[in-house]
C-alpha positions as CSV (number, residue, x, y, z in Angstrom):
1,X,117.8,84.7,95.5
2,X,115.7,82.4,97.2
3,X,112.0,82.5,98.1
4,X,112.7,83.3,101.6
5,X,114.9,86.3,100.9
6,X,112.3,87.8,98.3
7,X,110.0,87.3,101.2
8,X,111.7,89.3,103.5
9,X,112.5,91.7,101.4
10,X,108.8,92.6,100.1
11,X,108.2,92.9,103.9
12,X,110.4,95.4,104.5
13,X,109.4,97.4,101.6
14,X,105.5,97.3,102.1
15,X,105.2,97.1,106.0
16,X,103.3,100.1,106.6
17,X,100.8,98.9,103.9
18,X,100.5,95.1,105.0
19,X,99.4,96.9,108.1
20,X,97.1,99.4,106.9
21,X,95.4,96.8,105.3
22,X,95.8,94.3,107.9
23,X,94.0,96.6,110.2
24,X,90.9,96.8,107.3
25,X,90.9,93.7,106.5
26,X,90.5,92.9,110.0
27,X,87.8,95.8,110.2
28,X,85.9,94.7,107.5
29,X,85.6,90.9,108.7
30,X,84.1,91.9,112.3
31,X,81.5,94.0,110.3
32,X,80.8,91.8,108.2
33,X,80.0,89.0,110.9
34,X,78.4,91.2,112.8
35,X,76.0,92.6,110.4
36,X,75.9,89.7,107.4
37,X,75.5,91.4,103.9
38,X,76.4,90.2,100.2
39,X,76.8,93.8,99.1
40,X,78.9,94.7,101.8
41,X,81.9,92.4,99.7
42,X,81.4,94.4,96.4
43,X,81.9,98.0,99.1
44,X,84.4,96.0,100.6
45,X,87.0,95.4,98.0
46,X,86.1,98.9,96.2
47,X,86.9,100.8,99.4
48,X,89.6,98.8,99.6
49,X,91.2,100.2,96.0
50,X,91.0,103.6,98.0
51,X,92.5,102.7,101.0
52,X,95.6,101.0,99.3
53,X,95.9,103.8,96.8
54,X,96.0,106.4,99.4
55,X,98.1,104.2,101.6
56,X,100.5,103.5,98.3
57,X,101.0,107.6,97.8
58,X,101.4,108.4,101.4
59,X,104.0,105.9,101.3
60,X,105.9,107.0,98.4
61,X,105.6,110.4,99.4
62,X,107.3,109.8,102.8
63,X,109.6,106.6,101.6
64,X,113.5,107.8,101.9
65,X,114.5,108.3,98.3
66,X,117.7,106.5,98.3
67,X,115.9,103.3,100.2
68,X,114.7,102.2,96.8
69,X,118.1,101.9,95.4
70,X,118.8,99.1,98.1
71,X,116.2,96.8,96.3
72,X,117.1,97.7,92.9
73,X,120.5,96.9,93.3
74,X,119.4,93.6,94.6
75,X,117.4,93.2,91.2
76,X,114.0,93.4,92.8
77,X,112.1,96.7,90.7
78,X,109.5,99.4,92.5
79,X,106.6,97.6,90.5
80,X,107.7,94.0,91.2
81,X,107.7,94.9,94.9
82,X,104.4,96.9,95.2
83,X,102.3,94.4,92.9
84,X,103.9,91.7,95.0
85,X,102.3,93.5,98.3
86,X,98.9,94.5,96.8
87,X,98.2,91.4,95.6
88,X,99.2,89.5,98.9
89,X,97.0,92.2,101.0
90,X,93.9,91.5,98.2
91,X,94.1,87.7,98.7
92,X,94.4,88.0,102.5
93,X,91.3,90.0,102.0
94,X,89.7,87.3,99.3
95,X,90.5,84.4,101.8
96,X,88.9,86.3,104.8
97,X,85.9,86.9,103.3
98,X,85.6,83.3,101.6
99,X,86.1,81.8,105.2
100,X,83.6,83.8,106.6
101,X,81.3,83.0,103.9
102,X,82.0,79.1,104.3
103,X,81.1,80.1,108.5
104,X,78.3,81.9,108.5
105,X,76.4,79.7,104.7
């Protein structure tokens, strides 16, 4: 399976997530410039932990329960696919912050 395909196929499995935390990552960027804090990236990214564990078990509670068998029989596993999506949504968050960091000195 090539890099493309395991792409696509984390997509599909964590869209809802990607953007729920699309939409705070955006959120927390325009606070952030707005009002300029250092401790406002430590609430950032424990707030976050919230919002993607909430988002994770509403997810999994309203996910069709045969879905999951499509990407298991493909080889891909539930935790494969979700640590695959959190940690893509934590570095978009990481690389946010560090820009506007770089931005605003």
């Amino acid at each position: 399976m090539s890099f493309r395909d395991q792409a696509y196929l984390t997509w599909s499995y964590g869209k809802a997530q990607f953007f729920v935390g699309a939409v705070y990552n955006v959120f927390c960027t325009w606070l952030l410039k707005t009002a300029f804090s250092y401790s406002f990236f430590v609430d950032a990214f424990i707030l976050k932990a919230i919002v993607s564990a909430l988002t994770y078990y509403l997810t999994k509670q309203f996910q069709n329960r045969d879905a999951i068998f499509f990407y298991i029989n493909l080889g891909l596993s539930r935790r494969k696919l979700q640590l695959s999506v959190v940690l893509i949504d934590y570095l978009t968050l990481a690389i946010l912050f560090t820009t506007l960091l770089l931005l605003n000195g």
